[in-house]
TORKOLDREN-736180 format. One record per residue: residue number from 1; residue in three letters; chain; x, y, z of N, C-alpha, C in turn. Coordinates in nm, 2 decimals. Layout:
N
NUM:ala:A:X:Y:Z:X:Y:Z:X:Y:Z
...
END
This chain:
255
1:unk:A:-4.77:-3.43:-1.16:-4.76:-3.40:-1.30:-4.77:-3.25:-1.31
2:unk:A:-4.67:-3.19:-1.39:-4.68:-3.04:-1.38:-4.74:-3.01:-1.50
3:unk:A:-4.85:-2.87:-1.46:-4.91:-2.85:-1.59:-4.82:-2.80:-1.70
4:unk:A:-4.86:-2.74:-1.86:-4.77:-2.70:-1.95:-4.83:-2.55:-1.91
5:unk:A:-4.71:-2.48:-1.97:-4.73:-2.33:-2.01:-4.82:-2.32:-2.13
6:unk:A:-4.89:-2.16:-2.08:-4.95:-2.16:-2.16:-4.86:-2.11:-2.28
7:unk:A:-4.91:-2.11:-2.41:-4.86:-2.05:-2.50:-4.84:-1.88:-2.51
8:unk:A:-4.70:-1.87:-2.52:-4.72:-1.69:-2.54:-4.77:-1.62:-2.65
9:unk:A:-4.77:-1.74:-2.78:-4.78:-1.65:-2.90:-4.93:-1.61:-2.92
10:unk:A:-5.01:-1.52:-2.97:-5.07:-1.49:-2.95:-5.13:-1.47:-3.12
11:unk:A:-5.03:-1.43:-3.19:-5.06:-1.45:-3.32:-4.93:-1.42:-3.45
12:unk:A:-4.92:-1.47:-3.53:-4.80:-1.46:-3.59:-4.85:-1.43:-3.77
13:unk:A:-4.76:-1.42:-3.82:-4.80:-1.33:-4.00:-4.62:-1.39:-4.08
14:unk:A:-4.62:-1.48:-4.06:-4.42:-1.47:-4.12:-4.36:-1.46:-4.02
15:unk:A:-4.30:-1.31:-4.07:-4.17:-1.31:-4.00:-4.22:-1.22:-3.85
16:unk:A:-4.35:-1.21:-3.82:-4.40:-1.08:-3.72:-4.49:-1.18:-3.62
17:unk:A:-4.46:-1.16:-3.50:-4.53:-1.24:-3.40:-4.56:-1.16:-3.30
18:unk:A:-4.69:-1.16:-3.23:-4.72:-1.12:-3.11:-4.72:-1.27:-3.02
19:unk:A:-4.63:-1.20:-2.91:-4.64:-1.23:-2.76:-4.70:-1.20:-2.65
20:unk:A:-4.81:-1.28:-2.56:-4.81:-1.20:-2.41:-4.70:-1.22:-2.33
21:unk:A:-4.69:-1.12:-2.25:-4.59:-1.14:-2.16:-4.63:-1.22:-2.05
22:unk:A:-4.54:-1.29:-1.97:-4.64:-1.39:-1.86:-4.63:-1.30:-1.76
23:unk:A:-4.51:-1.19:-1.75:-4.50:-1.09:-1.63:-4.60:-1.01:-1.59
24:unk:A:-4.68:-0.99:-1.71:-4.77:-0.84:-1.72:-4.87:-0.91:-1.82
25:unk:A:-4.98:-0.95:-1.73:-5.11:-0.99:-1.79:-5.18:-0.93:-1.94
26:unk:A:-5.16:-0.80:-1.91:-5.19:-0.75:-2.05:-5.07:-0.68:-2.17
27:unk:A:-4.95:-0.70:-2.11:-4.87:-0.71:-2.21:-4.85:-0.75:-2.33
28:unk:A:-4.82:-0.70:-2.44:-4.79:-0.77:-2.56:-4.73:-0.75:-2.63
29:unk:A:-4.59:-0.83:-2.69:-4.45:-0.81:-2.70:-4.47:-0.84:-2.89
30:unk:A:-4.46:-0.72:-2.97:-4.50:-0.75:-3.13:-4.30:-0.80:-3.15
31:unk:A:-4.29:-0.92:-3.19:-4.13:-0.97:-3.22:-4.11:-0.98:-3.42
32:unk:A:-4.03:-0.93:-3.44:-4.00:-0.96:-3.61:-3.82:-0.99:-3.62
33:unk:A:-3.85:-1.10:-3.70:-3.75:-1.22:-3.73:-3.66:-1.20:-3.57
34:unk:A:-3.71:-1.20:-3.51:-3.66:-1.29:-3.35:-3.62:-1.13:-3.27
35:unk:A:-3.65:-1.02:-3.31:-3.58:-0.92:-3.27:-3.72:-0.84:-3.20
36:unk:A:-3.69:-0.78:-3.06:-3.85:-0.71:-3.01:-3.87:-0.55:-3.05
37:unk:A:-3.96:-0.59:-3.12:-4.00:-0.41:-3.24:-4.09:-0.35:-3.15
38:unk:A:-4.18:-0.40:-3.05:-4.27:-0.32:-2.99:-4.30:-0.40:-2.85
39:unk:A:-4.38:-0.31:-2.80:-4.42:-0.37:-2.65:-4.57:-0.25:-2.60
40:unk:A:-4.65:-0.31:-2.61:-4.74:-0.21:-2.50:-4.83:-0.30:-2.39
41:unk:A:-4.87:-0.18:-2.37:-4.95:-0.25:-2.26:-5.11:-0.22:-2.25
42:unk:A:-5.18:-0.31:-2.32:-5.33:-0.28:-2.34:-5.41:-0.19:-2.20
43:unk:A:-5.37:-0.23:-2.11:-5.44:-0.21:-1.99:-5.39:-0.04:-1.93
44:unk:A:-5.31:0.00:-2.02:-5.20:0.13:-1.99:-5.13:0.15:-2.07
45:unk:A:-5.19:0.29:-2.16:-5.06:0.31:-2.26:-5.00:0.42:-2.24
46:unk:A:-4.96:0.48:-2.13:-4.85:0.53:-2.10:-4.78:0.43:-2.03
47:unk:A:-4.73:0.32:-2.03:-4.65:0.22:-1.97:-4.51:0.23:-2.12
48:unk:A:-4.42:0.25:-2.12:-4.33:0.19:-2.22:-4.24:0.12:-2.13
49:unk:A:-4.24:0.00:-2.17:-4.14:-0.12:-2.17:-4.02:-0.06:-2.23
50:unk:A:-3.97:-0.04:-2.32:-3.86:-0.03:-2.37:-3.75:0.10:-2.30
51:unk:A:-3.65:0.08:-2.30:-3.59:0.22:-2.20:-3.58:0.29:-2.32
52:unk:A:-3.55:0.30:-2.44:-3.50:0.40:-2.52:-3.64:0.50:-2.53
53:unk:A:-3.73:0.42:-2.53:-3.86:0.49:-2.57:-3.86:0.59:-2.42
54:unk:A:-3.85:0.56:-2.35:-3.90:0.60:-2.18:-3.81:0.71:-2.22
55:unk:A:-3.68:0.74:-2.24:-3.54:0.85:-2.31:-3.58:0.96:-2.40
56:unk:A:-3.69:0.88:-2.52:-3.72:0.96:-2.56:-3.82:1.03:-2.56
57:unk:A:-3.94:0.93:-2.51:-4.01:1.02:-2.43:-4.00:1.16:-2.33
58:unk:A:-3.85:1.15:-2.26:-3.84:1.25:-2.18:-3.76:1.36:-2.23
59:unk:A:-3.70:1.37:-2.38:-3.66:1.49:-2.41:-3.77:1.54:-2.51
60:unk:A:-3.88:1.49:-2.58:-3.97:1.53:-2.61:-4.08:1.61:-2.54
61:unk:A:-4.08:1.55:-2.41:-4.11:1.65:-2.32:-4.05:1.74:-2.26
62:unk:A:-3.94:1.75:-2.25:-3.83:1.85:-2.24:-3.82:1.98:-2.31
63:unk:A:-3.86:1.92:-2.44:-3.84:2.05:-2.55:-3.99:2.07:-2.58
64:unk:A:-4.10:2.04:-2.51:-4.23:2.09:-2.56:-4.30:2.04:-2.65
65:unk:A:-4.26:1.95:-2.72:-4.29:1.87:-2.87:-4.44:1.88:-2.87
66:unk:A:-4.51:1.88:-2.88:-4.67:1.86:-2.93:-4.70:1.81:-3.04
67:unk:A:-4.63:1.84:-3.12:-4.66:1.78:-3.22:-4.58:1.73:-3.35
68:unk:A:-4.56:1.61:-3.32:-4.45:1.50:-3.36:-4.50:1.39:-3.49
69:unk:A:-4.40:1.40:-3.54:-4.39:1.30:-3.67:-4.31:1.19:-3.63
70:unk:A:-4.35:1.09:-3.61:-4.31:0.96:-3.62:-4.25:0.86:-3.71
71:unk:A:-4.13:0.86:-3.78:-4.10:0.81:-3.89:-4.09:0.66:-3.81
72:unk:A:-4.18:0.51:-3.84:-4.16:0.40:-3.81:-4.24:0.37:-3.71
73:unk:A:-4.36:0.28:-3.72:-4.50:0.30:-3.59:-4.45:0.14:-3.54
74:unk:A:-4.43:0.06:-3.59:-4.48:-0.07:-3.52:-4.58:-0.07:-3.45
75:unk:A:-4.60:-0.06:-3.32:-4.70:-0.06:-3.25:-4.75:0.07:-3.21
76:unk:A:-4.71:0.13:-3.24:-4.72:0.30:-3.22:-4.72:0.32:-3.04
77:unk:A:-4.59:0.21:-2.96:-4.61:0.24:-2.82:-4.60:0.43:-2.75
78:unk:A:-4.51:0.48:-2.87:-4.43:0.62:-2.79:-4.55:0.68:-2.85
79:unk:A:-4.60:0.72:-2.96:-4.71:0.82:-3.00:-4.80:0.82:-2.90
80:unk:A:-4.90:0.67:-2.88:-4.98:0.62:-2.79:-4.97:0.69:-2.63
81:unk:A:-4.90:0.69:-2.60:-4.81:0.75:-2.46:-4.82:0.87:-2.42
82:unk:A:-4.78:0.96:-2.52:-4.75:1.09:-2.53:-4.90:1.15:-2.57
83:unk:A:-5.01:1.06:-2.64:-5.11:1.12:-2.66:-5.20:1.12:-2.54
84:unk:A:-5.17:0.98:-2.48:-5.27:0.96:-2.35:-5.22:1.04:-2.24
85:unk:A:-5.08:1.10:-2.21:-5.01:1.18:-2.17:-5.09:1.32:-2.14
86:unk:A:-5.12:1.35:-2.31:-5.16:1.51:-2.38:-5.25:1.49:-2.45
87:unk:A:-5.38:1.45:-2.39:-5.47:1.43:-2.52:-5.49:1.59:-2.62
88:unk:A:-5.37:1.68:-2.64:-5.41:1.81:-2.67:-5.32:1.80:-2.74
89:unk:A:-5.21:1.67:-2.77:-5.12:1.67:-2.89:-5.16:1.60:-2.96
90:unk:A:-5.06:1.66:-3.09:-5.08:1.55:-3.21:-4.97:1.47:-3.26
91:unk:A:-5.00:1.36:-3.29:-4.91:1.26:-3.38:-4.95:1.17:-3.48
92:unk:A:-4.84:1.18:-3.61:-4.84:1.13:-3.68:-4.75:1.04:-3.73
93:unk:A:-4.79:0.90:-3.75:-4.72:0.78:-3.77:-4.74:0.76:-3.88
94:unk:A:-4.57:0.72:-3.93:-4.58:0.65:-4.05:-4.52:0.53:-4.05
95:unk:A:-4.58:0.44:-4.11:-4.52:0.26:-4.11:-4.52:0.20:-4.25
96:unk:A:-4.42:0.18:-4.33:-4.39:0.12:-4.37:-4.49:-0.03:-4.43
97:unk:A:-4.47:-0.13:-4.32:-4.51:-0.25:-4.38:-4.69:-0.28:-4.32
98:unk:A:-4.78:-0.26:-4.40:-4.91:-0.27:-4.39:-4.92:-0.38:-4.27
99:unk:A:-4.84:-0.53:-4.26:-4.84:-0.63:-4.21:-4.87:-0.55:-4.07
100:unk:A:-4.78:-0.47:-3.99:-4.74:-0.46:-3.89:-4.86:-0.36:-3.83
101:unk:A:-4.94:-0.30:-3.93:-5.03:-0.17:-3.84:-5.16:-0.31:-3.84
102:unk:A:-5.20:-0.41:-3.92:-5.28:-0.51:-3.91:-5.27:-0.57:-3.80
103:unk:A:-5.18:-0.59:-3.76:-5.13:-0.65:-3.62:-5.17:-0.59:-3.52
104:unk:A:-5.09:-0.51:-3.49:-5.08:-0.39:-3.41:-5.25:-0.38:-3.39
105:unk:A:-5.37:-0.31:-3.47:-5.48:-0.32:-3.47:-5.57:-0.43:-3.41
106:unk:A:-5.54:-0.58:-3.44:-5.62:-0.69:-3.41:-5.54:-0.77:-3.24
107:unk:A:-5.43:-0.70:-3.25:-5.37:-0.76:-3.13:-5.29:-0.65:-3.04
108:unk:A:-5.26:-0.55:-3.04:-5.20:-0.48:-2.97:-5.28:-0.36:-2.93
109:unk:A:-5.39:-0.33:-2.94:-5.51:-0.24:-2.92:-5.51:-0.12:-2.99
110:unk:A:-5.45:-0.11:-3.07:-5.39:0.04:-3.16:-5.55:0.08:-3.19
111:unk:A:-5.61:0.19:-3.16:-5.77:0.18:-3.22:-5.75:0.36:-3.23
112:unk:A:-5.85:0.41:-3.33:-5.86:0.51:-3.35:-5.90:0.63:-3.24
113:unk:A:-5.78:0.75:-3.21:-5.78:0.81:-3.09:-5.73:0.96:-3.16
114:unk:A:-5.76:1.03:-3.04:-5.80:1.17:-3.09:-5.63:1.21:-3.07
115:unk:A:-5.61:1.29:-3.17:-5.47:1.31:-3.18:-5.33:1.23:-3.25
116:unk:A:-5.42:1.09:-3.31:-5.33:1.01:-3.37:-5.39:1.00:-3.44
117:unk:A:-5.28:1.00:-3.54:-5.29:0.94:-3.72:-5.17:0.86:-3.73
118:unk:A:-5.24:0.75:-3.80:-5.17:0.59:-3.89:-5.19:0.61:-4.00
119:unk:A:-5.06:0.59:-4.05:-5.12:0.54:-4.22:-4.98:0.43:-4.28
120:unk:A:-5.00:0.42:-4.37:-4.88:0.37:-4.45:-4.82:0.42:-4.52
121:unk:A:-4.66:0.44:-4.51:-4.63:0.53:-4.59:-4.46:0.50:-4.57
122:unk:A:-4.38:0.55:-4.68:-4.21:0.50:-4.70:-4.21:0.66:-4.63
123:unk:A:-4.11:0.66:-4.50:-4.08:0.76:-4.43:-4.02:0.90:-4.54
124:unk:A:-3.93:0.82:-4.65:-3.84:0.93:-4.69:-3.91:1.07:-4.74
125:unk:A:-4.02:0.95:-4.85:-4.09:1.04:-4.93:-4.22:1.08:-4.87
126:unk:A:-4.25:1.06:-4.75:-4.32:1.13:-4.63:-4.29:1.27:-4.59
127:unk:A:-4.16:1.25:-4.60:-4.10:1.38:-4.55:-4.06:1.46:-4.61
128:unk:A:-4.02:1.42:-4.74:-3.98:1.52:-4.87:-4.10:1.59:-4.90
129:unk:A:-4.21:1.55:-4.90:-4.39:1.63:-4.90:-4.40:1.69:-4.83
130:unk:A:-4.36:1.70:-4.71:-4.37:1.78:-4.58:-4.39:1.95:-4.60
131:unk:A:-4.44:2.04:-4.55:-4.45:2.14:-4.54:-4.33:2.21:-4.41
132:unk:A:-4.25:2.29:-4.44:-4.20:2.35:-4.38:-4.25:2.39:-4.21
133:unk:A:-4.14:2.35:-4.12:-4.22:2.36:-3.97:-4.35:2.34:-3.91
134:unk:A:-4.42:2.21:-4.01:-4.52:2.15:-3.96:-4.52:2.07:-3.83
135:unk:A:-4.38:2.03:-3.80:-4.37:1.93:-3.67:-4.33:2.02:-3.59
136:unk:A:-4.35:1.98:-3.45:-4.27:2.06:-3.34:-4.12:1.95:-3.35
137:unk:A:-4.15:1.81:-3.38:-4.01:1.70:-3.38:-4.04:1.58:-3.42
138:unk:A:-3.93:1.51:-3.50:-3.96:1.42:-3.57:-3.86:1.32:-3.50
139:unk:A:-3.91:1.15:-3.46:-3.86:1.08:-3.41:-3.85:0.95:-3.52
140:unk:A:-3.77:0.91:-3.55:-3.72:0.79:-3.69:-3.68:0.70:-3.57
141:unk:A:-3.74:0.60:-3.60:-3.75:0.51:-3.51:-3.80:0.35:-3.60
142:unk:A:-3.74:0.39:-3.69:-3.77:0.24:-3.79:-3.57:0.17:-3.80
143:unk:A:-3.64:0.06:-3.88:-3.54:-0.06:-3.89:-3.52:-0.12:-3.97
144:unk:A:-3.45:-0.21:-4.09:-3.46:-0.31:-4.14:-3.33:-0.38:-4.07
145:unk:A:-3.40:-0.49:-4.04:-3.29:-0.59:-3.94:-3.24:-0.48:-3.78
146:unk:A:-3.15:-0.51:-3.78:-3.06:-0.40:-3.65:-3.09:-0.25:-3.70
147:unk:A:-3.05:-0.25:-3.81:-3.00:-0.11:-3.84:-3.11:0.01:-3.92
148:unk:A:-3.09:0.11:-3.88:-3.20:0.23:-3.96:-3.19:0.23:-4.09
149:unk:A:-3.25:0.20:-4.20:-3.22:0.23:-4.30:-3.17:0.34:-4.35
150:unk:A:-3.05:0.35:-4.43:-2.97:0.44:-4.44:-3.03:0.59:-4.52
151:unk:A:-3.11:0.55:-4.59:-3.19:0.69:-4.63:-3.29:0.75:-4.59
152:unk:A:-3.30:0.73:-4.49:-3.37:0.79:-4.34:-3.26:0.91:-4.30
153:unk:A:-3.15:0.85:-4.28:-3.05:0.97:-4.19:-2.95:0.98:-4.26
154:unk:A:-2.98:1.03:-4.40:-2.82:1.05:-4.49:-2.83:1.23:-4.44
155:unk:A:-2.71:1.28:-4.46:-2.72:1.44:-4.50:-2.84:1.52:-4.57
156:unk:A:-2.89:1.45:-4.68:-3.01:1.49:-4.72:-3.15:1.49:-4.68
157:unk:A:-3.13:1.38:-4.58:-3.27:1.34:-4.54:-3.25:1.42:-4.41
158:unk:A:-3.19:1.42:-4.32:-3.15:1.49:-4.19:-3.18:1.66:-4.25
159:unk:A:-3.15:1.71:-4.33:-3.19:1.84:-4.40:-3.31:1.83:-4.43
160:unk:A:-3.39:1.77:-4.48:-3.56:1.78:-4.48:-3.56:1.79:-4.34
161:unk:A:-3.56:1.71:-4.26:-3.61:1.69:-4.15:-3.57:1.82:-4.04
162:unk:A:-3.51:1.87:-4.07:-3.44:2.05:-4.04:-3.54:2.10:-4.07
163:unk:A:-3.56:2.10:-4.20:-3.71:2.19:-4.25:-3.80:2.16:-4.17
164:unk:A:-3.82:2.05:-4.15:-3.98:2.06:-4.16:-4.02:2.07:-3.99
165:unk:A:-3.92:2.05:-3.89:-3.91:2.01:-3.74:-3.79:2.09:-3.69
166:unk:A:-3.77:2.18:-3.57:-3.65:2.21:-3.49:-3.63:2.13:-3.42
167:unk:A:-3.65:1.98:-3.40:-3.59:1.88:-3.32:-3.57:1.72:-3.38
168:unk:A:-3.51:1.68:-3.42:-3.50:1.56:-3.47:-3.44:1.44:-3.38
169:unk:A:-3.52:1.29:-3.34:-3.44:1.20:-3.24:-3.44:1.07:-3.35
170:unk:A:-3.36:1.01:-3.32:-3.31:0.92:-3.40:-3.26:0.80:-3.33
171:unk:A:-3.32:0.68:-3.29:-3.31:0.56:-3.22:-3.23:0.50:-3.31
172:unk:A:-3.06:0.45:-3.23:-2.95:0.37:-3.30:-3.00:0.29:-3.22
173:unk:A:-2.96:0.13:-3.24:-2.89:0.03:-3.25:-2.75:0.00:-3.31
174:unk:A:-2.70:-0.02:-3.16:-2.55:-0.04:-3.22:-2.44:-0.11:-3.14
175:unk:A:-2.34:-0.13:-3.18:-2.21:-0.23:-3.14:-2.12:-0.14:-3.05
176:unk:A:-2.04:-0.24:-2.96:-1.97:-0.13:-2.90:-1.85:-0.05:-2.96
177:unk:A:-1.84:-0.06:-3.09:-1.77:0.06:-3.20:-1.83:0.19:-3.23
178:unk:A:-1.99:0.17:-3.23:-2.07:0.26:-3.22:-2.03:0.35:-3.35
179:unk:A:-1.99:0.27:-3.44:-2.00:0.33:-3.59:-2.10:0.39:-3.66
180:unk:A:-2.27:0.31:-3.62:-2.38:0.38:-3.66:-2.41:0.52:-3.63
181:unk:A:-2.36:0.51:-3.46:-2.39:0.62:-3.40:-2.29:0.78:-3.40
182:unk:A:-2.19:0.67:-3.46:-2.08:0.82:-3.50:-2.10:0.85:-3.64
183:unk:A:-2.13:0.82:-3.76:-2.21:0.81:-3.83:-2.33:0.94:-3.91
184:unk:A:-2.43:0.85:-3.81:-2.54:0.95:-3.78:-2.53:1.05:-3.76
185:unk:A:-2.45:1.10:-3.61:-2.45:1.23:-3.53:-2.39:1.29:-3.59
186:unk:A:-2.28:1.24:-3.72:-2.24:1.35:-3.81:-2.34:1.40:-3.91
187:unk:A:-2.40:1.34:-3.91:-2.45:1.39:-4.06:-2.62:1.48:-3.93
188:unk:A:-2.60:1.45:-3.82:-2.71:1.54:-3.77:-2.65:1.66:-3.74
189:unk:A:-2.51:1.65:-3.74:-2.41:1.77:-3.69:-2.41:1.87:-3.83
190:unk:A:-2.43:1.79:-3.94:-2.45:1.90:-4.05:-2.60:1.95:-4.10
191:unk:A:-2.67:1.92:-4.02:-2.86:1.94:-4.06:-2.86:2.05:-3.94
192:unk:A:-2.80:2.04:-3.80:-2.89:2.09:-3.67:-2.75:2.15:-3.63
193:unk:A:-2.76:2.28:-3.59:-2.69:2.33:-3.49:-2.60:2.26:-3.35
194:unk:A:-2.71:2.19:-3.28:-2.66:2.13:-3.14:-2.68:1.98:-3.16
195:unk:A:-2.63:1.93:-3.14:-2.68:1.76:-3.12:-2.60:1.71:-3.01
196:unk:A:-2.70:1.64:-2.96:-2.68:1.55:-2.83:-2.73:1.39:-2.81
197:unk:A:-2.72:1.35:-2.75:-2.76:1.23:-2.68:-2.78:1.13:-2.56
198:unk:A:-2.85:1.05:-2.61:-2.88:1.02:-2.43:-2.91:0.85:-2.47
199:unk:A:-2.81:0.79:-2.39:-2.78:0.66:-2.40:-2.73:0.55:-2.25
200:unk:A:-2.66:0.44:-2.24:-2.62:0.36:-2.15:-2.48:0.44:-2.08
201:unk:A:-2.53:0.48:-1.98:-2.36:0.50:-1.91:-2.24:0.50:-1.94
202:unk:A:-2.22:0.36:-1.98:-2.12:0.33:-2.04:-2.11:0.35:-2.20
203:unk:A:-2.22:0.41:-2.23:-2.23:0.41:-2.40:-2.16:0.30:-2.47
204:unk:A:-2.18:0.19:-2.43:-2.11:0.03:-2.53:-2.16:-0.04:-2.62
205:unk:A:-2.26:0.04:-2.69:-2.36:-0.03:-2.74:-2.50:-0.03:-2.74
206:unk:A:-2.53:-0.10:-2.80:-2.74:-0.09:-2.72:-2.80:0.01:-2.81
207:unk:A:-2.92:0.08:-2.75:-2.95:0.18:-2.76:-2.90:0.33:-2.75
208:unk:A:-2.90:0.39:-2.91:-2.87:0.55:-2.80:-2.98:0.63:-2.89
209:unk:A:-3.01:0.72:-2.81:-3.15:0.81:-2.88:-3.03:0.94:-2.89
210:unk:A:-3.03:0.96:-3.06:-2.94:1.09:-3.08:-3.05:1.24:-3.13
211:unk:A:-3.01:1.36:-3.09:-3.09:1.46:-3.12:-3.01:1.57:-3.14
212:unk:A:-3.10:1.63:-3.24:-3.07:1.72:-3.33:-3.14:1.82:-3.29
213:unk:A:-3.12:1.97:-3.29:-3.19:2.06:-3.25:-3.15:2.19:-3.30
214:unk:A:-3.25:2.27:-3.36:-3.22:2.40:-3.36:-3.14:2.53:-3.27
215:unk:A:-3.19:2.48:-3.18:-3.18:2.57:-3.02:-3.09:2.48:-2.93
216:unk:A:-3.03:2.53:-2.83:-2.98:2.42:-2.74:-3.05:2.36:-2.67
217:unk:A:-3.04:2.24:-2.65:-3.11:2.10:-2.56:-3.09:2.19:-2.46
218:unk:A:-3.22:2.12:-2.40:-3.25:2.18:-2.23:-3.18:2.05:-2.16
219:unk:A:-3.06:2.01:-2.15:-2.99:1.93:-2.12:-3.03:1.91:-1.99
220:unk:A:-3.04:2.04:-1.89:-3.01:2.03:-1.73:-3.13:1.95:-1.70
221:unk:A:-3.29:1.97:-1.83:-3.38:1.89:-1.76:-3.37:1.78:-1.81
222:unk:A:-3.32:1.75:-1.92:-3.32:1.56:-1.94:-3.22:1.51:-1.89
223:unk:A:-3.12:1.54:-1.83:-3.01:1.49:-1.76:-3.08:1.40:-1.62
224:unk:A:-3.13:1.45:-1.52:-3.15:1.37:-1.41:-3.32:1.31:-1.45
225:unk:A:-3.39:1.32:-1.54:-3.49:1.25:-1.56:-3.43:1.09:-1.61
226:unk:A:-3.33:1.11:-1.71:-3.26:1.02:-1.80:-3.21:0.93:-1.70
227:unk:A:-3.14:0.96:-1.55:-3.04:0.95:-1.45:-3.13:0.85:-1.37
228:unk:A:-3.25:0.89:-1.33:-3.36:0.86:-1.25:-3.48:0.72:-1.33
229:unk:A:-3.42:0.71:-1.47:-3.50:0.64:-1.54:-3.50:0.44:-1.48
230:unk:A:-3.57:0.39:-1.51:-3.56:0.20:-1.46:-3.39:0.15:-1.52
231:unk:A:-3.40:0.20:-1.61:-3.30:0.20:-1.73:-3.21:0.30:-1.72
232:unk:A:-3.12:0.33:-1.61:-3.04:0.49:-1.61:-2.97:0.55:-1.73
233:unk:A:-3.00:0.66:-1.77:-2.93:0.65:-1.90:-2.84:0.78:-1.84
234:unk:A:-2.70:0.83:-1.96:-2.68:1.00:-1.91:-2.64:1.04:-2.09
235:unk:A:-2.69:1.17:-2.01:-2.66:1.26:-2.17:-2.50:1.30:-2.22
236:unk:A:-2.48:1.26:-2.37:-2.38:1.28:-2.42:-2.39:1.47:-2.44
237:unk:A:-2.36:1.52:-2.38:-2.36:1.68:-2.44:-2.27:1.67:-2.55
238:unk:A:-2.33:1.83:-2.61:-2.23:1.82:-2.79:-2.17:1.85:-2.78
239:unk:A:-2.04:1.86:-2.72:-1.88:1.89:-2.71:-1.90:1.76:-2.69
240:unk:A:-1.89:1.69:-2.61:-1.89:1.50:-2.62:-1.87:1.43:-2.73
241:unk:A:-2.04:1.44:-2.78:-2.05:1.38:-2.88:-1.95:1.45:-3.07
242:unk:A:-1.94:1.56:-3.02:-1.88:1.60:-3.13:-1.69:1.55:-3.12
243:unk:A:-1.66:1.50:-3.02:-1.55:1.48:-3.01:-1.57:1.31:-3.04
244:unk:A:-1.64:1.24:-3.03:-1.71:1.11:-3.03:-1.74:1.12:-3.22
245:unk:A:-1.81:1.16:-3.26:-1.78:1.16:-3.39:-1.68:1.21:-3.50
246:unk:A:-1.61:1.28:-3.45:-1.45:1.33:-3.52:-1.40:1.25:-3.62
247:unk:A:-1.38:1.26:-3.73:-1.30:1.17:-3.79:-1.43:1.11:-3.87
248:unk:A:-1.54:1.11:-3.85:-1.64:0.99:-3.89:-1.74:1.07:-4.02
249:unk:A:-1.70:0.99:-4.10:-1.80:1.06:-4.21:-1.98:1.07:-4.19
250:unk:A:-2.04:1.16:-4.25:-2.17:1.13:-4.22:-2.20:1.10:-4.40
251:unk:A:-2.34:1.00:-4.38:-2.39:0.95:-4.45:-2.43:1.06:-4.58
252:unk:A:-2.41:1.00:-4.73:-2.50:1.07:-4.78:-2.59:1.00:-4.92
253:unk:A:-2.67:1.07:-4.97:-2.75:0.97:-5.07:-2.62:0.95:-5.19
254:unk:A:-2.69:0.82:-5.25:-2.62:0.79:-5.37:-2.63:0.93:-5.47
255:unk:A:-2.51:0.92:-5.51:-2.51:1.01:-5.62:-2.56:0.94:-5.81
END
């Protein structure tokens, strides 16, 4: 008689469910309406599961970041990372849906640490308050469904985010048309000087972490970190991507 599996769920709220993983004893996979929003690892939180986060993690360290604004926490796995990394940085998370930092707290070990700040808060008007070059870089990393909500990264909002940070990254999900992503990089092409990115080889989709920058990307060092990653990724440089977004309007607020 074979025994049953144990159950992975661990706890659920609607549409937001924590998972253990069976691979990794202290894993725990936060899922919303069937799609995976987070992943850490109680026992290690410099562990990121996710490749995009591992991506962006390495141009954040690339360009020095210390001190980063977070637009979108779920589990707060990249802040978490970066602080146990540097307990000498700081980060600030903002999340949206109260549901998810409740969670995150009772089940994914989010606990009060020196260098992090949680709160609740609608990213836009987070950032429209903002004080001029308070961040070293701002990473938007929120969702409704697949897609980033569009007034996160219209022309106007990509221009706060100029103010207030010389580095802006921006986690697409996208189709192999990569319409979001041509999209976006325009309207980052009108906030930032250089923009680049760093995505799947093939760039067909998936994940791509786009960035915005004052100064030029230290390309040469996120190129073979990105190359060398579980997940290999390579950098779009901005003659690339500027030829990759051509033609493509960037977003802007309702008039």
């Amino acid at each position: 008689m074979s025994s049953r599996r144990a159950d992975p769920v661990v706890a659920r709220d609607g549409d937001l469910v924590v998972e253990r993983d069976p691979r990794r004893p202290t894993g725990r996979l936060l899922r919303q309406d069937d799609m995976d929003a987070s992943y850490v690892d109680l026992a290690d939180p410099r562990h990121l599961e996710f490749d995009y986060l591992r991506w962006a993690r390495i141009v954040l360290e690339a360009v020095r970041a210390r001190r980063v604004l977070h637009i979108g926490g779920a589990g707060c796995a990249l802040p978490r990372a970066l602080a146990a990394a540097d307990p000498a940085s700081r980060h600030e998370v903002l999340e949206v849906d109260e549901r998810v930092l409740e969670l995150a707290r009772a089940h994914l070990g989010l606990r009060r640490a020196p260098g992090l700040r949680v709160r609740v808060a609608e990213g836009r008007a987070a950032l429209e308050s903002r004080a001029d070059a308070s961040a070293d870089a701002i990473v938007v990393d929120a969702f409704v469904g697949a897609r980033v909500p569009e007034r996160l990264v219209t022309v106007e909002a990509l221009t706060h985010a100029a103010r207030v940070a010389p580095v802006t990254l921006v986690n697409v999900v996208d189709t192999r048309t990569l319409d979001d992503t041509r999209a976006i990089a325009a309207g980052l092409r009108e906030a930032y000087p250089h923009v680049a990115a760093v995505g799947s080889r093939a760039l067909r989709g998936g994940n791509v972490v786009l960035a915005g920058s004052a100064t030029e990307l230290p390309l040469a060092r996120i190129a073979p970190r990105a190359a060398a990653d579980p997940s290999p990724a390579a950098v779009i440089a901005p003659a690339e991507l500027t030829r990759l977004a051509s033609g493509t309007a960037a977003l802007h607020d309702p008039t």
